[in-house]
N, C-alpha and C positions, 0 to 999 in steps of 0.2 A: 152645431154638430159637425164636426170633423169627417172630412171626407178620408177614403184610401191614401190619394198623392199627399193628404196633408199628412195624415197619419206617419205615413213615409219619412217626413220631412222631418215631424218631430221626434221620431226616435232615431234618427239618424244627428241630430244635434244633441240628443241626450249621451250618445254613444261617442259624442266626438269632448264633453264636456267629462268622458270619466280619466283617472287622473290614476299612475303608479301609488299615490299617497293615499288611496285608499285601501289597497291593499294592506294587511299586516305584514309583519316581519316573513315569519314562516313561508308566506307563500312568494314571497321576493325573493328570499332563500332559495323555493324550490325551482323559481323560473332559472335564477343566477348560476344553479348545481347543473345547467345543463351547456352553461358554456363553458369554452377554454382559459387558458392561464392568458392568454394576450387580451382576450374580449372582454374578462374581467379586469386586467389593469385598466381597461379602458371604462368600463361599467365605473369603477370606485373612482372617476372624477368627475358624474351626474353631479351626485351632493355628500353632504357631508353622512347624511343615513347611509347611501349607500357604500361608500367608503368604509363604515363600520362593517355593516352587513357583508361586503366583499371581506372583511379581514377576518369574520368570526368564518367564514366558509376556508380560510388560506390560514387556518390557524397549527393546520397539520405538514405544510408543508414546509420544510428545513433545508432542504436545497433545490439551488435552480443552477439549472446548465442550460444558458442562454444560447447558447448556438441551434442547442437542439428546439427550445421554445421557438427563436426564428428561422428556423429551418426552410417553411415553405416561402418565407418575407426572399421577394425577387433583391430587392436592394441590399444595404446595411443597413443595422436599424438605427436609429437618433439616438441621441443622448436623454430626450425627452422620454422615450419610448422604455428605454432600459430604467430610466429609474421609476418611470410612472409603475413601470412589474414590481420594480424591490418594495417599493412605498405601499401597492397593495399586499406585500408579504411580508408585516413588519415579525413575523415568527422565523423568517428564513435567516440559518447561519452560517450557509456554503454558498458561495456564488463562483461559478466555473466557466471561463473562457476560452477552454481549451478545445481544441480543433474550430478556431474559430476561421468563418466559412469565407470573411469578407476583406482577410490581412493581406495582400501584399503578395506573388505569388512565389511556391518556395525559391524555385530558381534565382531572381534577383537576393533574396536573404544570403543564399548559397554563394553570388558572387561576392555580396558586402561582406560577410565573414572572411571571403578568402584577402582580401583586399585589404582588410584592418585599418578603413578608412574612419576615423572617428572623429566628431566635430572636437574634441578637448582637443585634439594635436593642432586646433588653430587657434587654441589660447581659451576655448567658450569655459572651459571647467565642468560641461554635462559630456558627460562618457555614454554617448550616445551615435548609432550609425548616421552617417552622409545625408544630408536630404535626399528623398526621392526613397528611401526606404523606412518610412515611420511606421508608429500606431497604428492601430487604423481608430478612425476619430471616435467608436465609439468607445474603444477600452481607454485610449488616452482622456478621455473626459470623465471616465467613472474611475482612472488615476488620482486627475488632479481635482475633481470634484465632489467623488460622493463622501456621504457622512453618514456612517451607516457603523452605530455603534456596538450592536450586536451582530454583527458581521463574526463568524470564531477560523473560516477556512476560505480561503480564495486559490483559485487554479488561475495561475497565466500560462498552462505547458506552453512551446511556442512561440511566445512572445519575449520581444525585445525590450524588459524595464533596464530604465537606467538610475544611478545612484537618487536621484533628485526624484524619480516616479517612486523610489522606496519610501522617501520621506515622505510626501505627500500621502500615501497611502498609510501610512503608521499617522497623519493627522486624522483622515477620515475613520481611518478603521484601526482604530488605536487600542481593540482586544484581540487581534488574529494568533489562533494557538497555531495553525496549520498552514504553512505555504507551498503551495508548488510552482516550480517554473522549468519541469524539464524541458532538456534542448536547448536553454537560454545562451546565446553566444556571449553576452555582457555578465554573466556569473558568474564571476571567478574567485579566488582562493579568498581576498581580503572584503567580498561583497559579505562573504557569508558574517565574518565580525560585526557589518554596518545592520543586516538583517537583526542579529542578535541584540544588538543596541538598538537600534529602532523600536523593534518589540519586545525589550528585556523583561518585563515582568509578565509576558501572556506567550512567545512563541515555544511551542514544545516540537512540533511535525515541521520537520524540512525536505523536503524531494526535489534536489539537485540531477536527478538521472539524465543523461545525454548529455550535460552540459559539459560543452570539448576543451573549459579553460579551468576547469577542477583536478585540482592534484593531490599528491600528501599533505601539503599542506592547510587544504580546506578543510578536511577532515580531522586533523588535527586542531584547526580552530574549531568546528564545532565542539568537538569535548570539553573544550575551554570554556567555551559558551555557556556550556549548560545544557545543549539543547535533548532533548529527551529522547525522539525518535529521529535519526539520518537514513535518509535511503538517498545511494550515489550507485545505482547500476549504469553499466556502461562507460564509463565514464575512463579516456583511452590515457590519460595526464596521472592519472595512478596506475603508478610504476613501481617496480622493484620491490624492496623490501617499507614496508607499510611499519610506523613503530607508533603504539598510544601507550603512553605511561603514566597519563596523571589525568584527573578530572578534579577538578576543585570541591563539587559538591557530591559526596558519597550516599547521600542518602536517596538521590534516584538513579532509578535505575533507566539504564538507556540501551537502545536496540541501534545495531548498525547493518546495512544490509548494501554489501558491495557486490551484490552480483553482475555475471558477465564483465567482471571490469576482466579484460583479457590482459592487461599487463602487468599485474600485478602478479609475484616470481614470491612474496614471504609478507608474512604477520605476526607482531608480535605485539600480545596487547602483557602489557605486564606491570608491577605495583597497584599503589590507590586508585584501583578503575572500575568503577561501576556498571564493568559491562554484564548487561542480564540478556542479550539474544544478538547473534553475531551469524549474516548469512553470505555465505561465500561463493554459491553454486554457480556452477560454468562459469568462475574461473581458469581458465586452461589452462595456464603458463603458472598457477602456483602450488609450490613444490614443498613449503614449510609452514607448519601453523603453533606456532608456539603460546599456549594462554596460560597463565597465572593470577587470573582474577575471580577470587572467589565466586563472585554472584555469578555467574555467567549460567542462564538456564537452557538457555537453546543452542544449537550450531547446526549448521545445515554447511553442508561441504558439496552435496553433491553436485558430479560430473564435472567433479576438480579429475582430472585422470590423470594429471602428473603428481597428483602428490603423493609425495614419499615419506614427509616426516610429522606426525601431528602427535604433541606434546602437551599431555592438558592436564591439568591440576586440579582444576575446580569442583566441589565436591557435594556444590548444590546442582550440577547439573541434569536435566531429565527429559533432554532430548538428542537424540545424537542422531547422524542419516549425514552417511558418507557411501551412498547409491553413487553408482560408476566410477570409483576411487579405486582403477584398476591395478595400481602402483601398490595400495595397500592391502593387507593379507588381513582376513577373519581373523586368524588367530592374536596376531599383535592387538585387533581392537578389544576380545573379550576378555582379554586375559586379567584376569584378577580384576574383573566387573564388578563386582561386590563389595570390593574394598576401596575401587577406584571413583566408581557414581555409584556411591548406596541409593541416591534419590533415582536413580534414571527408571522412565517408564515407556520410554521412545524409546526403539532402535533399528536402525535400518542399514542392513550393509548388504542391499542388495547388489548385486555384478560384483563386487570386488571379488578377488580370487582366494587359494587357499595354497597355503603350503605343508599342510598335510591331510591327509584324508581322512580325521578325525578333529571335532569338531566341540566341544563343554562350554556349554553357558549356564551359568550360575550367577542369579542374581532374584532378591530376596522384593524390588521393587518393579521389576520389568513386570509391562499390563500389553504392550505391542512392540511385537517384532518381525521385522521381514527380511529374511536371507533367501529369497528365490533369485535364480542365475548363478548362485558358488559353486560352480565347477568344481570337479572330483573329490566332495566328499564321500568314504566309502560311512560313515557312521556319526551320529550326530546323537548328544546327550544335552535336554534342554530341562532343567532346576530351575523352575520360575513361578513362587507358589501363588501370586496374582497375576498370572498370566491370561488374556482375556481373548485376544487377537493375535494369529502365527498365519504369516505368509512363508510357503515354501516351493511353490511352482518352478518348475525348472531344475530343482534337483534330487526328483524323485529316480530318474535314468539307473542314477550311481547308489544313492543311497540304500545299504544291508539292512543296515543296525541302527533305528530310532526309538529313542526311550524319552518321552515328555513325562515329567514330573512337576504337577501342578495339585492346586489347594481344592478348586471345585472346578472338577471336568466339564460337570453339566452348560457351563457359562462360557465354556473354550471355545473360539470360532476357528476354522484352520482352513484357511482358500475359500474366505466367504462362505462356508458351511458348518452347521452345525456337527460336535462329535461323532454323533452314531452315524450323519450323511457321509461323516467324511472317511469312517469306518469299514463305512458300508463299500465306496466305491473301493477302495483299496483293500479288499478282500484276502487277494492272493498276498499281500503282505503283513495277516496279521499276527504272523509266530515271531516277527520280527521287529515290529514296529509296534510298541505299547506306548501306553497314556495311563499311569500313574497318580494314587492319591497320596498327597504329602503328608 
């Protein structure tokens, strides 16, 4: 017979003989769901069960932004570390290094830029800064190393690739539709061609923005390209008059969005050009926009406030918002709306001014519009019989004489309010101000 201490003893050896492996799935699962994305990379290299079990739990997750994963990690993290995460999320197809925590600090990048010390001026052939300004080891290792076929988007904002970190990267990650490297001092005009080759049959998304050695002509290589979506905000090398006139393939449609580029002074996208959304906004300095490309569905202008001359053709258009375009008058944009964008369902010309104090918008596809801040109109006539959404704040002061004529009132919002609220509060103006069935 078994005393107490022995009792003790053998359920304490029984306890010490029980094993994770007995466990079912389910409940390894449930213990697994309550750790983080670093404890589980590190969980999925017990064995090989649990390596499944951690993937069927990471089977939702589709991107990782590794800076923010090790956030709290006091050091940088290993090259070990960052691929033992990717390997436990073979579903993930964004991986993002931007604002990463452990590169180099800006200031020195700040002096290498100005310096335009680069080791190819000693004969190396890699267009890459000075020693003493690299990588930091773990992006340059998951460069020149990983193999990550389902890989579709990578972020380097920040960081310094060089011609030869493109290649390697098009070996490992040889589907990437999507790149980013804003701010890159090494991007320049003839980089974007090597990207487009490198990933010719997968890259569609480019984000060049801040990058200080892009000009007209980068962006004119990407149409060349192919590439589907460009985003080049900021970007001070595009200058003066901007000219796209060809795109080899017409059957996609591609979006350009040069906002903030502040020196850019004219635009002219014209011939075989595929352009379907074109965004301009704070632009300062330009003055002309000249488009003749059929497909073009979007334009966004605003808080251009020198522009004076905007020329458009295109007659698929159906979004227009040329808000703080103080240069341009109401009347010049609506004028023969109808016949000029049958499709348009967007319009925004809020702040721009008026040159007379009578105001007719006629148009057969407008669904939103917003003209609040036009200044001295005395009388405004609005023919829009799918009209859904009318922003008019700011010039209620001035305006006598409002006559909206629409298809079903009931469905009209007007300042984020329903008809009859918005009836209601404008009382004193209703011998003046109607809302018409078409």
């Amino acid at each position: 017979m078994l005393g107490r201490s022995d009792m003790e003893v053998e359920s304490s050896r029984s306890v010490s003989r029980w094993d994770w492996d007995d466990l079912d799935d389910d409940c390894i699962k449930l213990v697994l769901g309550f750790l983080g994305i670093l404890n589980l990379a590190v969980a999925a290299q017990v064995s090989r069960r649990w390596r499944r079990l951690v993937r069927e739990l990471n089977k939702q997750v589709r991107s990782i932004h590794l800076s923010q994963v090790f956030k709290g990690q006091g050091g940088e993290p290993s090259w070990e570390q960052v691929r033992g995460l990717l390997r436990a999320h073979p579903e993930c197809e964004k991986i993002s290094f931007a604002s990463w925590r452990w590169d180099p600090p800006q200031q020195w990048r700040e002096v290498a830029s100005k310096s335009r010390l680069y080791s190819n001026s000693r004969g190396s052939g890699r267009n890459t800064l000075i020693d003493g300004f690299p990588l930091s080891s773990a992006v340059s290792s998951f460069v020149q190393w990983a193999r990550f076929e389902g890989i579709r988007a990578l972020d380097f904002s920040g960081h310094e690739l060089t011609a030869l970190d493109f290649r390697s990267l098009g070996k490992g990650c040889p589907n990437v539709t999507s790149l980013s490297v804003v701010g890159s001092i090494n991007i320049q005009d003839e980089t974007i061609g090597l990207l487009a080759f490198i990933w010719s049959y997968s890259l569609m998304n480019l984000d060049i923005s801040g990058c200080p050695n892009i000009s007209n002509g980068g962006i004119r290589t990407a149409f060349s390209a192919n590439l589907k979506n460009v985003t080049a905000k900021r970007c001070e090398k595009i200058s003066g008059l901007l000219v796209l006139s060809h795109s080899p393939d017409r059957s996609i449609p591609r979006s350009l969005n040069l906002g903030s580029c502040r020196n850019l002074t004219g635009i002219q996208a014209i011939g075989s050009l595929s352009l379907s959304s074109l965004n301009l906004s704070q632009s300062t300095k330009l003055k002309s926009v000249e488009i003749s490309s059929d497909q073009l569905d979007t334009l966004t202008l605003s808080g251009c406030r020198n522009l004076t001359q905007l020329q458009l053709s295109p007659k698929h258009l159906r979004e227009l918002s040329v808000y703080g375009c103080r240069q341009l008058s109401a009347q010049s944009v609506v004028d023969s709306l109808n016949i000029q964008y049958p499709l348009l369902r967007k319009l925004d010309i809020n702040g721009i001014h008026s040159t007379s104090s009578a105001l007719r918008i006629l148009s057969a596809s407008l669904e939103i519009l917003d003209m609040s801040g036009i200044q001295g109109l005395g009388s405004v006539w609005i023919t829009a019989e799918n009209l859904r959404k009318l922003r008019m704040g700011g010039i209620y002061r001035t305006v006598e004489t409002l006559m909206i004529q629409v298809r079903l009132p009931s469905e009209l919002e007007v300042d984020g309010m329903n008809l009859e609220s918005w009836t209601a509060k404008h009382q004193s103006h209703s011998t003046m101000w109607k809302v018409q069935v078409i």
